[in-house]
N, CA and C atoms as a LAMMPS dump frame, in Angstrom:
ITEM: TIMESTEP
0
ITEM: NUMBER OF ATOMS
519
ITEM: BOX BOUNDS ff ff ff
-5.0000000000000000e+02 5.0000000000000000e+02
-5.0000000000000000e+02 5.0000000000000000e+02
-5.0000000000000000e+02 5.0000000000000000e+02
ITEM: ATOMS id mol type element x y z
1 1 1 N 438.361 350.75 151.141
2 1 2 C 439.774 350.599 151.451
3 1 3 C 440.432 349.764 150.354
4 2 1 N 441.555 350.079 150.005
5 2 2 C 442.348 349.4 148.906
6 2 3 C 443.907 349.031 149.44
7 3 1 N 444.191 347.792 149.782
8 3 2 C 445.435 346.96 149.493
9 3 3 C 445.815 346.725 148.302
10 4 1 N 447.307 347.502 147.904
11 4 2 C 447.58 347.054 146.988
12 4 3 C 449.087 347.172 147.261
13 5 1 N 449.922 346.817 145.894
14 5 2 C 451.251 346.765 146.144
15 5 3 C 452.035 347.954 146.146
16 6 1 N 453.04 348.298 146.958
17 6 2 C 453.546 349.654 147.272
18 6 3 C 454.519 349.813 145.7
19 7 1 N 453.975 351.542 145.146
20 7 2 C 454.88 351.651 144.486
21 7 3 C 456.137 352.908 144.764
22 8 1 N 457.119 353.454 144.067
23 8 2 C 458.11 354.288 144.451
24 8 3 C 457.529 354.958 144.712
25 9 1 N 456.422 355.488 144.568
26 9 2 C 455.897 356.903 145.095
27 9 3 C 455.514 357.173 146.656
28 10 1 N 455.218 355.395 147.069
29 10 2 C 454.766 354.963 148.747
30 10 3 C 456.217 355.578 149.628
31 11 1 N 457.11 355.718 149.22
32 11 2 C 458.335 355.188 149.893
33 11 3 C 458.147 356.43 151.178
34 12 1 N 457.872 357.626 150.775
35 12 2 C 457.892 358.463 151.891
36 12 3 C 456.914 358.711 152.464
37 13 1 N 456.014 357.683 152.614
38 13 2 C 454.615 357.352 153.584
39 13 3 C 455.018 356.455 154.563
40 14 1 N 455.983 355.092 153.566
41 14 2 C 456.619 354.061 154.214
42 14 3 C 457.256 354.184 155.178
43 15 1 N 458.44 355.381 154.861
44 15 2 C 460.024 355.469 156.131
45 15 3 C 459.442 356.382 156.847
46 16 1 N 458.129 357.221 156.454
47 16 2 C 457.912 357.999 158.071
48 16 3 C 456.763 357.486 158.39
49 17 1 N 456.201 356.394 158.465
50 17 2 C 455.575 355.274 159.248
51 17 3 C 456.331 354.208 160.304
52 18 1 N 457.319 353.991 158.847
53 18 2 C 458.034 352.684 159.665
54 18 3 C 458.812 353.913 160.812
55 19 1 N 459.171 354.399 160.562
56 19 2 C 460.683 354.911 161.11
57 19 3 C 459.813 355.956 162.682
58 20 1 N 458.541 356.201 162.08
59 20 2 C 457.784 356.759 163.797
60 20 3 C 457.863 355.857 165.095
61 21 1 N 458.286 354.917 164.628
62 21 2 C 458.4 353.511 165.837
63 21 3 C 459.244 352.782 165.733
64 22 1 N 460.519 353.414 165.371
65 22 2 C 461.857 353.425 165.916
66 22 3 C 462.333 353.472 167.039
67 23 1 N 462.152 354.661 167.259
68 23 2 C 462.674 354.863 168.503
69 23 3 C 462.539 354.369 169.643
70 24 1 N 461.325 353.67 169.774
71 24 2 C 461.307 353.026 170.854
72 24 3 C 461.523 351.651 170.726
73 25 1 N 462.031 351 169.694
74 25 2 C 462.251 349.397 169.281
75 25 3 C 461.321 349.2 168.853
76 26 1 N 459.786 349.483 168.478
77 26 2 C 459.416 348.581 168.108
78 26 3 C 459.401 348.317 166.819
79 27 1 N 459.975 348.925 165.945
80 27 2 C 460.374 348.617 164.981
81 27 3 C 461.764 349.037 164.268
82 28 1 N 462.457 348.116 163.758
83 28 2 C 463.91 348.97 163.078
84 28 3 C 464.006 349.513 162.196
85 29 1 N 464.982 350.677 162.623
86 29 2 C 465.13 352.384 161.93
87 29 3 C 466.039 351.541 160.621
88 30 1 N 464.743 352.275 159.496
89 30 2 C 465.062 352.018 157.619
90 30 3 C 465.942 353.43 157.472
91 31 1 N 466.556 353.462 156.546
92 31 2 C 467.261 354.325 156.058
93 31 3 C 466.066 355.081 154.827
94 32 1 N 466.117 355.879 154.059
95 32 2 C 464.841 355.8 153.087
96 32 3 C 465.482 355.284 151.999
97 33 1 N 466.768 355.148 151.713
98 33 2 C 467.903 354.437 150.603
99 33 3 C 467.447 352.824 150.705
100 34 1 N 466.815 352.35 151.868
101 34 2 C 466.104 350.546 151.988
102 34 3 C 464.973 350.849 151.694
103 35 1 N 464.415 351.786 151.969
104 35 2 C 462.971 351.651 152.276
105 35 3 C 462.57 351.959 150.556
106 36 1 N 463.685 352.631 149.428
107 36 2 C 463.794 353.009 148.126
108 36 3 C 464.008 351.734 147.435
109 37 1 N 464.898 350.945 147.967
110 37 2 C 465.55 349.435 147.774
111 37 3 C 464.691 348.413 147.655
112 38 1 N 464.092 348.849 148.544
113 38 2 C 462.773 347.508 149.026
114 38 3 C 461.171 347.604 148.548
115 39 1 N 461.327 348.459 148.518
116 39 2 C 459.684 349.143 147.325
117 39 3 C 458.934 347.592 147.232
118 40 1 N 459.311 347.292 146.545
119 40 2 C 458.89 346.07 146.151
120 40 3 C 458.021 345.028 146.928
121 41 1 N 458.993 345.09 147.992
122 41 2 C 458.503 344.554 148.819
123 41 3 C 457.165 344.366 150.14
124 42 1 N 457.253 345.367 149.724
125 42 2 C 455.785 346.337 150.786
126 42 3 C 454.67 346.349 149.6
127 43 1 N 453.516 345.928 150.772
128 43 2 C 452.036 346.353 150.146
129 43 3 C 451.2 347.333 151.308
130 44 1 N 450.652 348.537 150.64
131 44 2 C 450.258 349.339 151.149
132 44 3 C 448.847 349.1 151.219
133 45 1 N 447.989 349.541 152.575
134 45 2 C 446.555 350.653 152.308
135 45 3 C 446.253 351.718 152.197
136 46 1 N 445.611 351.866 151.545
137 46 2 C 444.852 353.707 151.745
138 46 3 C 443.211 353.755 151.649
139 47 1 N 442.155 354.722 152.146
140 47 2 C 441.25 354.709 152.017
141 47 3 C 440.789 355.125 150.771
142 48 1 N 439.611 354.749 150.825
143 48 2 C 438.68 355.309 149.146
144 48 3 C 439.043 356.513 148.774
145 49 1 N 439.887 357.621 149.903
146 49 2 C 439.731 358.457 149.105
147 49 3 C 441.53 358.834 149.025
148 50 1 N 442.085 357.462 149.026
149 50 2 C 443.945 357.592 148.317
150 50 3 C 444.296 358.027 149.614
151 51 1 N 443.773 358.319 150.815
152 51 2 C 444.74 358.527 151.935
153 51 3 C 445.583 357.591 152.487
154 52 1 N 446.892 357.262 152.651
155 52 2 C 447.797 355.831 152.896
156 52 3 C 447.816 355.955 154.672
157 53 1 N 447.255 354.739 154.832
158 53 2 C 446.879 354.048 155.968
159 53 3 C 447.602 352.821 156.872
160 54 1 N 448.668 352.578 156.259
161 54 2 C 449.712 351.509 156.61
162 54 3 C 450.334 350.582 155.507
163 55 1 N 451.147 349.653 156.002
164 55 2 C 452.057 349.18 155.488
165 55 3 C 452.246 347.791 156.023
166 56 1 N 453.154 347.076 155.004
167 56 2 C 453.244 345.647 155.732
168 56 3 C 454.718 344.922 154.358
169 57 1 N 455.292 344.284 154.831
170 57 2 C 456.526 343.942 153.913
171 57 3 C 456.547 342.675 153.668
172 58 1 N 457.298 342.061 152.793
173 58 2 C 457.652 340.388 152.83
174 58 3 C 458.502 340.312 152.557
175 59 1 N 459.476 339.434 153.379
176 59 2 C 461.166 340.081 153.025
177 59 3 C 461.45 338.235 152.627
178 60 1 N 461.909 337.796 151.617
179 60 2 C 462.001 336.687 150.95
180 60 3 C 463.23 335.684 151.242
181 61 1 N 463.513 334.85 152.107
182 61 2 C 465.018 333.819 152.184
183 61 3 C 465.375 333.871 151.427
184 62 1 N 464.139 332.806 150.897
185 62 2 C 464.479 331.43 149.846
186 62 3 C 462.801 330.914 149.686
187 63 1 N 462.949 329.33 148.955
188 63 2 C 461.807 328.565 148.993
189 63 3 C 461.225 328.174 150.364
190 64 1 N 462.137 328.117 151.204
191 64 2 C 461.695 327.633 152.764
192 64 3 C 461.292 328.413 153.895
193 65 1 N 461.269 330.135 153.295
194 65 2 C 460.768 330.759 154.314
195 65 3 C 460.559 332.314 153.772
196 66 1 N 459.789 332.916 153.936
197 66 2 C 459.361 334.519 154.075
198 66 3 C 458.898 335.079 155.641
199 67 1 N 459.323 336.488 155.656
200 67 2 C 459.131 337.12 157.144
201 67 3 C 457.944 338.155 156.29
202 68 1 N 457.33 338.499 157.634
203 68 2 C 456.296 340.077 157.321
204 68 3 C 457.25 340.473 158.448
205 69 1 N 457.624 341.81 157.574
206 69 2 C 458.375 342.776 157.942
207 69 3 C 457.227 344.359 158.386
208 70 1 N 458.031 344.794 158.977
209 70 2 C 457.696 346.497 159.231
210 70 3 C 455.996 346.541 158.958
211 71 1 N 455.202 345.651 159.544
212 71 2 C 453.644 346.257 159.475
213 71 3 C 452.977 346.728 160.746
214 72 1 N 452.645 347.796 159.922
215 72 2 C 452.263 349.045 161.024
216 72 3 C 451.426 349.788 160.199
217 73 1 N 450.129 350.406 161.276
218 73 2 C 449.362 351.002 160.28
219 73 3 C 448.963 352.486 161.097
220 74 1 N 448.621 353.43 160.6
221 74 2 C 448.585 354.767 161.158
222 74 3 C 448.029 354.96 162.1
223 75 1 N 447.758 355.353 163.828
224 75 2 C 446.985 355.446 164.577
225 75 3 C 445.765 355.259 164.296
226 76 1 N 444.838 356.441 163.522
227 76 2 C 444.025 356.975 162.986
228 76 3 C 443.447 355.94 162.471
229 77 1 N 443.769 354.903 162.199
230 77 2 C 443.455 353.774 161.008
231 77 3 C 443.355 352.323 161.757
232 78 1 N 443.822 352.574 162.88
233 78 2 C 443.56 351.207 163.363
234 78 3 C 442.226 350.553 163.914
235 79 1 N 441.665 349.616 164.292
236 79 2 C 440.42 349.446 163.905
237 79 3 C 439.895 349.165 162.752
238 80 1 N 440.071 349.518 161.644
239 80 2 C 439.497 350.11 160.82
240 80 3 C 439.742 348.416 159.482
241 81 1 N 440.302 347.921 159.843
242 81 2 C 440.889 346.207 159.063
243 81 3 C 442.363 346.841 158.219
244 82 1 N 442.561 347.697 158.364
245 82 2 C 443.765 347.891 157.511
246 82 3 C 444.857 346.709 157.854
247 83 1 N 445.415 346.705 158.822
248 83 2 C 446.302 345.579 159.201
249 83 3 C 445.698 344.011 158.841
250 84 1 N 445.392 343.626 159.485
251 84 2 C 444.289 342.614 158.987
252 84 3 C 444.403 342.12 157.29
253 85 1 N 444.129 343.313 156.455
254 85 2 C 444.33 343.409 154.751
255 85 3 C 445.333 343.229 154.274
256 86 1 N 445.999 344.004 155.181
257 86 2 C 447.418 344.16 154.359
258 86 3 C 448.016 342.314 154.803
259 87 1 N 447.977 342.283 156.233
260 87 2 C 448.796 341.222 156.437
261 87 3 C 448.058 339.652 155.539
262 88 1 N 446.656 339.589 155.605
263 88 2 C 446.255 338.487 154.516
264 88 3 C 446.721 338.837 152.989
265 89 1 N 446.978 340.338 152.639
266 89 2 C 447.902 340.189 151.144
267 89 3 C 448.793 339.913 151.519
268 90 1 N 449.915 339.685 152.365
269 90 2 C 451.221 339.182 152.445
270 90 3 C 451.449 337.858 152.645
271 91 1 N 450.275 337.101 153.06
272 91 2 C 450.02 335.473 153.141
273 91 3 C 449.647 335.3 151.996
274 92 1 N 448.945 335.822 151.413
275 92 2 C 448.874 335.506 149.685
276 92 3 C 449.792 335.23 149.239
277 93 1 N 450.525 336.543 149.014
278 93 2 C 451.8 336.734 148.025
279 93 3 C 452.769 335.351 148.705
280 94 1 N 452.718 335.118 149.649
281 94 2 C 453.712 334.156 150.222
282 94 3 C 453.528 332.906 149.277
283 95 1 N 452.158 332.747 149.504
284 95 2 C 451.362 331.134 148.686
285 95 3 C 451.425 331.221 147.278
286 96 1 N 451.235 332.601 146.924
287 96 2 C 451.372 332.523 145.352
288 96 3 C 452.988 331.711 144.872
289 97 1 N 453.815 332.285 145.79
290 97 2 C 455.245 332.382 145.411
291 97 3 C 455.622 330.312 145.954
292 98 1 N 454.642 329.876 146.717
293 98 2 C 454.687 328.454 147
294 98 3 C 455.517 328.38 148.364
295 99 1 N 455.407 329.587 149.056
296 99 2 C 456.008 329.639 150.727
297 99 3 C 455.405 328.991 151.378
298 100 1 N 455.667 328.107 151.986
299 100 2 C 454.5 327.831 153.197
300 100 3 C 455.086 328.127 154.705
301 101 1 N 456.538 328.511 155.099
302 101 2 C 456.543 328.624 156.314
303 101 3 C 456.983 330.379 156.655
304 102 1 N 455.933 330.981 156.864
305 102 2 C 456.001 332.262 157.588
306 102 3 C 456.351 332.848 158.357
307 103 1 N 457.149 333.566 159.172
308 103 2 C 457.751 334.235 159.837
309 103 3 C 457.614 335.586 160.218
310 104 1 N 457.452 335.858 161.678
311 104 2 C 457.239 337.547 161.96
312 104 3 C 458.148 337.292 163.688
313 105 1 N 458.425 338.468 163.892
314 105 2 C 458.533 338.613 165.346
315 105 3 C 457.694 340.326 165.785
316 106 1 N 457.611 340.056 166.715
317 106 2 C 456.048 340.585 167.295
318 106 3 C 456.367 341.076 168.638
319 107 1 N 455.273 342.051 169.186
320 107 2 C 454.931 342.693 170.638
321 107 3 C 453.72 341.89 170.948
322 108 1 N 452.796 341.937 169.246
323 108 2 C 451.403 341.739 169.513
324 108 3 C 450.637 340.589 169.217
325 109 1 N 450.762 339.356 169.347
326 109 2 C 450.901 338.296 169.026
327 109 3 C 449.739 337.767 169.281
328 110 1 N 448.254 338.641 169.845
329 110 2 C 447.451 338.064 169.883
330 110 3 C 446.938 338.246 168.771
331 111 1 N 447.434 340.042 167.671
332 111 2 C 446.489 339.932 166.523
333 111 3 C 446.779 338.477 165.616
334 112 1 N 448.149 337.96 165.523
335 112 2 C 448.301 337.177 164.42
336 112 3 C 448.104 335.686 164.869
337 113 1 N 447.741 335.212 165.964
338 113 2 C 446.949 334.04 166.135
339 113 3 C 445.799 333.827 164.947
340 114 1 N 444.998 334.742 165.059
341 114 2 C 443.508 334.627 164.016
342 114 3 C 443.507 334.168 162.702
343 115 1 N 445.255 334.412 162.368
344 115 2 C 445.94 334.312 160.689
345 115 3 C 446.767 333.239 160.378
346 116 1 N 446.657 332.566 161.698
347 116 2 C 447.057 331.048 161.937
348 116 3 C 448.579 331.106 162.082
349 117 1 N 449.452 332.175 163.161
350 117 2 C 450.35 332.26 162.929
351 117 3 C 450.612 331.782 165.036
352 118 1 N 451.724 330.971 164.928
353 118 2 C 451.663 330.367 166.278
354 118 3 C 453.422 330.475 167.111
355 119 1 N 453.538 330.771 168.114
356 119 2 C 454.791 330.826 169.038
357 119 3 C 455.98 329.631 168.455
358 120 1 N 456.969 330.527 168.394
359 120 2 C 458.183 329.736 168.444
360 120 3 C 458.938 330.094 169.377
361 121 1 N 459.213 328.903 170.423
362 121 2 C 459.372 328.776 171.446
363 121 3 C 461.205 329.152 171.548
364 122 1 N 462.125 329.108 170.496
365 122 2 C 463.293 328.771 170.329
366 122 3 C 463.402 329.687 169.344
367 123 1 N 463.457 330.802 169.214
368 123 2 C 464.039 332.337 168.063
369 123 3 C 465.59 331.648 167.15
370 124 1 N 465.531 330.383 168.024
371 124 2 C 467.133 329.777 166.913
372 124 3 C 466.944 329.132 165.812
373 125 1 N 465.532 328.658 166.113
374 125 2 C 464.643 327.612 164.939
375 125 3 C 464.77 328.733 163.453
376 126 1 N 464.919 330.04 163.69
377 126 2 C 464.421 330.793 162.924
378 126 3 C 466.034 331.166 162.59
379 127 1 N 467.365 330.685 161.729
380 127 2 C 468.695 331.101 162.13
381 127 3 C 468.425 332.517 160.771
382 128 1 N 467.743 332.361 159.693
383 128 2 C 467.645 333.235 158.414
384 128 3 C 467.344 334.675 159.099
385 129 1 N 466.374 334.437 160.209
386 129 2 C 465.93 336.058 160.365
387 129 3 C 467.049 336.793 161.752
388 130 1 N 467.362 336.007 162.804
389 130 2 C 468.526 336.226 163.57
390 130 3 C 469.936 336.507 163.165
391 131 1 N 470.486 336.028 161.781
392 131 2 C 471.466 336.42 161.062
393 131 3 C 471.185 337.946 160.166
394 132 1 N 470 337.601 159.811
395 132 2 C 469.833 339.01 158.921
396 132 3 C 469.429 340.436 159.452
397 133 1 N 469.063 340.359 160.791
398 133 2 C 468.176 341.279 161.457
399 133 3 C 468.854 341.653 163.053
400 134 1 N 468.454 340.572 163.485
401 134 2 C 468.192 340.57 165.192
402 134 3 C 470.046 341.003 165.497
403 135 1 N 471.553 340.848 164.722
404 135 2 C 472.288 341.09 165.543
405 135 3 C 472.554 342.802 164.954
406 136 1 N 471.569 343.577 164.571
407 136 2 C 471.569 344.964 164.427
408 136 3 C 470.328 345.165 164.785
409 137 1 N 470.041 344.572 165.795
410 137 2 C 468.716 345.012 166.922
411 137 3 C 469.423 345.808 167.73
412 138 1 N 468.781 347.017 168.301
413 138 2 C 469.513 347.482 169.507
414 138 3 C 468.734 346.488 171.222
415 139 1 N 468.23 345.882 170.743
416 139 2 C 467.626 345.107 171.731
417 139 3 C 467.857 343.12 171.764
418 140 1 N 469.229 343.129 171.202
419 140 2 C 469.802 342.094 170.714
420 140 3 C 469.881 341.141 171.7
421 141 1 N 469.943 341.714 173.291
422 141 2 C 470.214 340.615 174.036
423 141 3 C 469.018 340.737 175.236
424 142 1 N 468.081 341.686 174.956
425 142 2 C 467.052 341.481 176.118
426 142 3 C 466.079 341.615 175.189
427 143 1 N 465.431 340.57 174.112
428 143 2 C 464.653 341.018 172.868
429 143 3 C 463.267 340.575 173.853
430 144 1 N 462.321 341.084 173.744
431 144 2 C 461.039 341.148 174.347
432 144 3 C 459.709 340.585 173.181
433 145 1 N 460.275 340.162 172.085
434 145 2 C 459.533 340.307 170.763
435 145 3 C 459.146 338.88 170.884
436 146 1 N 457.958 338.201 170.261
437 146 2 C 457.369 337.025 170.338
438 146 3 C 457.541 336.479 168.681
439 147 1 N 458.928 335.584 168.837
440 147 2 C 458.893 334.506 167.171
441 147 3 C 457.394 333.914 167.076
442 148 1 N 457.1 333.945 166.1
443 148 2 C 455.943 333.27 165.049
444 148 3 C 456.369 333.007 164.099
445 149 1 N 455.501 331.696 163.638
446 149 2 C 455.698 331.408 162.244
447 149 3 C 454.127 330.841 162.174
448 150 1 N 453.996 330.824 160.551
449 150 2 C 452.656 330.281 160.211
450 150 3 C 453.087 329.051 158.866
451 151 1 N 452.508 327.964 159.308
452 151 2 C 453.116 326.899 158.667
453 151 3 C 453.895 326.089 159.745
454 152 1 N 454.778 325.523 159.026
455 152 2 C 456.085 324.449 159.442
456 152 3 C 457.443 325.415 159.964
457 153 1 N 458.47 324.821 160.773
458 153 2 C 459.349 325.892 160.95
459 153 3 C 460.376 324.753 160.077
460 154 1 N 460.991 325.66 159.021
461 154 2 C 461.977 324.942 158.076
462 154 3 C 463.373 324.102 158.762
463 155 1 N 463.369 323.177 158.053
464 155 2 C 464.57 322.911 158.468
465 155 3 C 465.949 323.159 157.874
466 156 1 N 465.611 324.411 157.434
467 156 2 C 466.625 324.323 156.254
468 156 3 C 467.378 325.961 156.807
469 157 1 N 468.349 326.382 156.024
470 157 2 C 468.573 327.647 156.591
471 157 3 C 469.841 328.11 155.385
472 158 1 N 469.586 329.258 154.644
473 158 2 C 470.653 329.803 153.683
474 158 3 C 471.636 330.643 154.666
475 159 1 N 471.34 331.413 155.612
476 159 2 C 471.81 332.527 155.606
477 159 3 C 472.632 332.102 157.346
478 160 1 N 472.151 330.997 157.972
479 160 2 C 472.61 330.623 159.143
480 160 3 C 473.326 329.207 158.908
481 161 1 N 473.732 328.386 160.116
482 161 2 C 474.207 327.179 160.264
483 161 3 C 473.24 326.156 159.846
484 162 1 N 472.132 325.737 159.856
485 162 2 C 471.589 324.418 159.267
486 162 3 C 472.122 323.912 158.513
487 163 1 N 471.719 324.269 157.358
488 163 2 C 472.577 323.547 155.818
489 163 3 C 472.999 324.437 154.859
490 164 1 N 473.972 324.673 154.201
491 164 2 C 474.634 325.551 152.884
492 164 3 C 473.628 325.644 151.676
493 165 1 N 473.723 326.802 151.179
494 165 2 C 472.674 327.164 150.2
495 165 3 C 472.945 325.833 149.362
496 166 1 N 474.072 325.108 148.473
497 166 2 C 474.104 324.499 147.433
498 166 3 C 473.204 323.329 148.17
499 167 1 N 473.091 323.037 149.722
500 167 2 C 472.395 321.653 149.632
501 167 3 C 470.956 322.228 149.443
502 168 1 N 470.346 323.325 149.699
503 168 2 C 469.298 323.843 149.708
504 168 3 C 468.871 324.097 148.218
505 169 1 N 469.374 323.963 147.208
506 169 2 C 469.185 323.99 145.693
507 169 3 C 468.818 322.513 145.793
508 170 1 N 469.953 321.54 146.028
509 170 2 C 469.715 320.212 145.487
510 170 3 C 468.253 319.724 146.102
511 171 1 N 467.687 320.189 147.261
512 171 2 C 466.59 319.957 148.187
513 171 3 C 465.537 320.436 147.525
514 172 1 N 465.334 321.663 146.911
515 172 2 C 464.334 322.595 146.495
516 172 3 C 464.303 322.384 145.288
517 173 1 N 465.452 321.764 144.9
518 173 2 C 465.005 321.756 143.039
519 173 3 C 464.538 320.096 142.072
């Protein structure tokens, strides 16, 4: 099995992965124009023999926080450590980049205990991913999804009320 980083060519493995589990919420419907956008951002599996097996994203704040986005891995494939791979390359890439506080929201929250990722009790603690995401949830006001973070939960926030990006430069730099 090989984790590696998704390139343009992943994209239409990506949006009809991500986008098969749409419909029922559990994950939000990409356009393939984001899912083209965001390339970057996704690291893929496939087996030894190049078959693509899932997906997993890291969608970037700032210095004070990264989310794993859209990871999901093919029926067929589960079991199998694909998820597991992909999501320890996305804790990498986090640490490489000097992230330490992680972010996901979840159904399944017992896999990401094991990856040291733990309940946030208060989805407000988190204002970066509720501004960017959750108020184009169609499940915005009865959300069923379990906040995690792995690390510290920041106190800082670009994209919500905490503090304004310029104090978040003077803080980070």
């Amino acid at each position: 099995m090989l984790v590696r980083k998704a390139l343009l060519k992943d994209a239409t493995n990506i949006y009809d992965l991500v986008n098969s589990l749409s419909g029922d919420g559990t994950l939000l419907k990409r356009s393939f124009a984001e899912i083209c956008e965001n390339v970057r951002d996704f690291t893929v599996s496939e087996s030894d023999g190049g078959v693509f097996l899932g997906c997993g994203a890291l969608h970037f704040y700032g210095p004070h926080l990264c989310e794993v986005r859209s990871i999901v891995v093919k029926p067929e494939a589960k079991g199998q450590g694909a998820g597991g791979r992909i999501l320890g390359a996305l804790i990498e890439e986090a640490e490489e980049h000097g992230i330490q506080s992680v972010c996901l929201f979840t159904r399944i929250p017992d896999f990401f205990f094991k990856y040291g990722f733990r309940p946030v009790e208060d989805k407000t603690e988190l204002p970066d991913k509720i501004f960017k995401d959750c108020q184009n949830c169609p499940r915005l006001h009865r959300c069923d999804e379990v906040a995690m973070v792995r690390g510290r939960i920041p106190r800082i926030s670009i994209l919500g009320p905490k503090i304004e990006a310029e104090q978040l430069v003077r803080i980070s730099g």
